[in-house]
Structures are given as structure tokens and as C-alpha cells.
N, C-alpha and C positions, 0 to 999 in steps of 0.2 A: 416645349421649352418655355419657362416663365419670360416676360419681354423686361425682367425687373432681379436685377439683386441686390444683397441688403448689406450698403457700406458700411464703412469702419463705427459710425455711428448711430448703427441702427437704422439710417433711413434710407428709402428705397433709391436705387440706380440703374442706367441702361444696364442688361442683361451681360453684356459683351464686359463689363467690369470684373466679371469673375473667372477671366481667360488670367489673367494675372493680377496680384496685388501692386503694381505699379501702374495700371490702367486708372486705378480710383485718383489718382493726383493729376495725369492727365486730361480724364475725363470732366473731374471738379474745377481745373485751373484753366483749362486750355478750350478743349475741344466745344465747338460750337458758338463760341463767342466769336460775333463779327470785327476782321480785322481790315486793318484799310494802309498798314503799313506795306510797299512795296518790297523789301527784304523778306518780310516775314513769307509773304505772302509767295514768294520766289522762293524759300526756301521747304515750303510747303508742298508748293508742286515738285519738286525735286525729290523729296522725300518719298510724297506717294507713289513716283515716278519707281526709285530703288525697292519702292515693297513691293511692287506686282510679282505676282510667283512665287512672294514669299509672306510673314507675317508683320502686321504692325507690332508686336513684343520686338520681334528681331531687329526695328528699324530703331523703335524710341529708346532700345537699348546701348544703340550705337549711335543716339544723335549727336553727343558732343562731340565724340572721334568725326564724323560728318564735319560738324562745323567746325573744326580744328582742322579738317582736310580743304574743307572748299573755302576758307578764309571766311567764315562766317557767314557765308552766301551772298558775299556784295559782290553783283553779277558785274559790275566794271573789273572789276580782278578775275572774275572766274573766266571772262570774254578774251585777255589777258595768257590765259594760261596756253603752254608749249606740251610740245610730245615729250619733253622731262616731266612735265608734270603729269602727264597721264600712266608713267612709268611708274613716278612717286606714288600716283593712288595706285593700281594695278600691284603695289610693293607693300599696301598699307594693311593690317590685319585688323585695324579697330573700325572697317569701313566694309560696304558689301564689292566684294572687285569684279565688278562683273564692266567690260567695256565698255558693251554698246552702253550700259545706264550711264557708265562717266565721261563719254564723248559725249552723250543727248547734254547732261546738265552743261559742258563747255559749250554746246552749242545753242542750248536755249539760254544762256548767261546771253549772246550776241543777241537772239532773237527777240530779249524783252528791253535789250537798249533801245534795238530798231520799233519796237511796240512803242516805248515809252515815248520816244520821238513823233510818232502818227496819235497816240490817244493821250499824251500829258501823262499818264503815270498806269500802271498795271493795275491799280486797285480800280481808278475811273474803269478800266478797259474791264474788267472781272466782274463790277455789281453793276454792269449792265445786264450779265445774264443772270442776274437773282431772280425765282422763279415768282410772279405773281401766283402761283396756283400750285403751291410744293408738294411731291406726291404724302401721303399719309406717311409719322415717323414710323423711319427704319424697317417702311415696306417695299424697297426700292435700289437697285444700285447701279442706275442709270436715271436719266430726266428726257424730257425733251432738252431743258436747258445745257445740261452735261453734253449731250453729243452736238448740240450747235456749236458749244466753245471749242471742244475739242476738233472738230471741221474745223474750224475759223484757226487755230492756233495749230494746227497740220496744216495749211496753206502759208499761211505764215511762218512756216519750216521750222516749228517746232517739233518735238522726236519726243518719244514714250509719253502722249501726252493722248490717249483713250476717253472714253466715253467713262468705264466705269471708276478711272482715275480723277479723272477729272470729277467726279460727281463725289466718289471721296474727300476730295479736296473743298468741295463745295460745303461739304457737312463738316468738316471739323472747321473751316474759315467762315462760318455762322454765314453762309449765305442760303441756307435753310436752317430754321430749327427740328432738328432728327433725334432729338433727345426724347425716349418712349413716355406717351402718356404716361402718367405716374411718378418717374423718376424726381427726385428734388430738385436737379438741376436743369426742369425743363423751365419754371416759372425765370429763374436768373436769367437765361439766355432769350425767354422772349423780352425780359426788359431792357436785357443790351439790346437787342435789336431795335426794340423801340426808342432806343434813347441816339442810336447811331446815327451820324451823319453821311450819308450816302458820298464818298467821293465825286468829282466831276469832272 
């Protein structure tokens, strides 16, 4: 399988672009660019959280129903929510219903207040484990870094939150560049990186 295929405009993209033609706007807008916003960054892991078992088309297709369900992922509201509201998602069709994933996010919504509170913000506490040494793009779907955070944040009583999740979440919140040699969006994304200001 080539590691490259060829977007709307002729030039070349990571391979996995050709699973759907809605991956090439994620791919170009989103994925890999390092983010340092605490929401986003929460709602990211949530998300990766809902695809395990299943596929990224399935999730990014139902991301707005998502944030329409979880209030946008501001985790002060979702720490907030009652056993109506777990009813409400479990009744929702524009959302994946599966329990345990909609209890984990109500209870990691708690678990990244109590974060926030020991490390100053989730982005400080997350690009500390940005990898000095990132394995080669898109040869990889774990890290050393990946199953340290996800230890650290299962003791921390966070839920669905895995090694190989968590190392997802690492590659699309630009805290490795995994965009394949070649691709055109691999030069953009090392100069966000380079221009990033590391939270603290």
C-alpha cells in the first residue's frame, strides 16, 4: 500500500485520506497541527475515546451531534451532568450510545478539573509528554510517550484512556508530526510546531 494519495489538487497526502473524501479537510485543516487550547484538547480525547472499536469516518461524522450532546466539551458542564443526562445521550441517535464511553467522558469531564487544579491547565500537563525522539511517521500506534500518559492519567482515574488512544490523540493534537514523508501537509505542520509556544 502506497504511504501517499493524491488530493483534490493533485498533490500528494497521508495514504489514510483515501478511506473517505471528508478525511482530505480534516487531514489539511485539523490533524497534526499542535493545539494548546484545553477544550479542544478535552474534546479530542473524548472523541478518540468513542472510536475505539470503531472508525474515525464514524466519529468525525457525528462530531457536531457530539458537541451538541456534550455542550461543546466544556468539561465544567459535562462534570455537572446527572443520570437524566446519561439517559438523554443513551436516547441520542446523532451520538455513538454506548455507556461505559458516556460515563468515562462524564467522568474524565471531573478528572481534568482535578488535573487542572495540580498542573495549571491540560495542555501544560499533555506537552510534557511530547516525544523528544517520535517513532518514524505513521510506523507506530503506540510510544513510549503514549503508555506513560495513559498510566499517569488511569491513576488519575481517568477511563477509556489506552496507550494506543492516547498515542492517536498525540498525532492528530500535533504533538508528533505523523504526517508520511511526502505528503504536503507534512512541511505546514513542522512549522507549526516550530512556531508553537510550548504551554507551562
Amino acid at each position: 500500500m502506497s504511504d501517499l494519495a493524491t488530493g483534490p489538487d493533485g498533490k500528494p497526502r497521508c495514504a489514510w485520506c483515501n478511506a473517505a473524501p471528508e478525511f482530505f479537510d480534516y487531514h489539511d485543516n485539523e490533524w497534526g497541527y499542535p493545539v494548546s487550547d484545553d477544550r479542544r484538547l478535552f474534546e479530542k480525547l473524548c472523541l478518540e475515546s468513542f472510536q475505539s472499536g470503531l472508525s474515525w469516518r464514524t466519529i468525525l461524522s457525528k462530531r457536531e451531534n457530539f458537541r451538541a450532546a456534550f455542550r461543546n466539551f466544556d468539561f465544567n458542564k459535562i462534570a455537572e451532568f446527572s443520570d437524566a443526562d446519561i439517559n438523554r445521550l443513551l436516547d441520542d441517535k446523532g451520538i455513538v450510545r454506548h455507556r461505559g464511553k458516556i460515563e468515562a467522558v462524564i467522568n474524565n469531564a471531573g478528572r481534568v478539573q482535578d488535573l487542572i487544579e495540580a498542573e495549571g491547565s491540560l495542555a501544560a500537563y499533555v506537552w510534557r509528554y511530547e516525544p523528544e525522539t517520535p517513532p518514524a511517521p505513521q510506523s507506530a500506534s503506540t510510544s513510549v510517550e503514549s503508555i506513560a500518559m495513559s498510566k499517569d492519567l488511569k491513576k488519575r482515574g481517568w477511563k477509556f484512556v489506552g496507550p494506543t488512544t492516547v498515542f492517536a490523540f498525540m498525532q492528530a493534537m500535533g504533538l508528533i508530526n505523523d504526517h508520511a514523508v511526502g505528503c504536503a501537509m507534512r512541511e505546514k505542520a513542522t512549522q507549526m510546531r516550530r512556531d508553537f509556544i510550548k504551554p507551562e
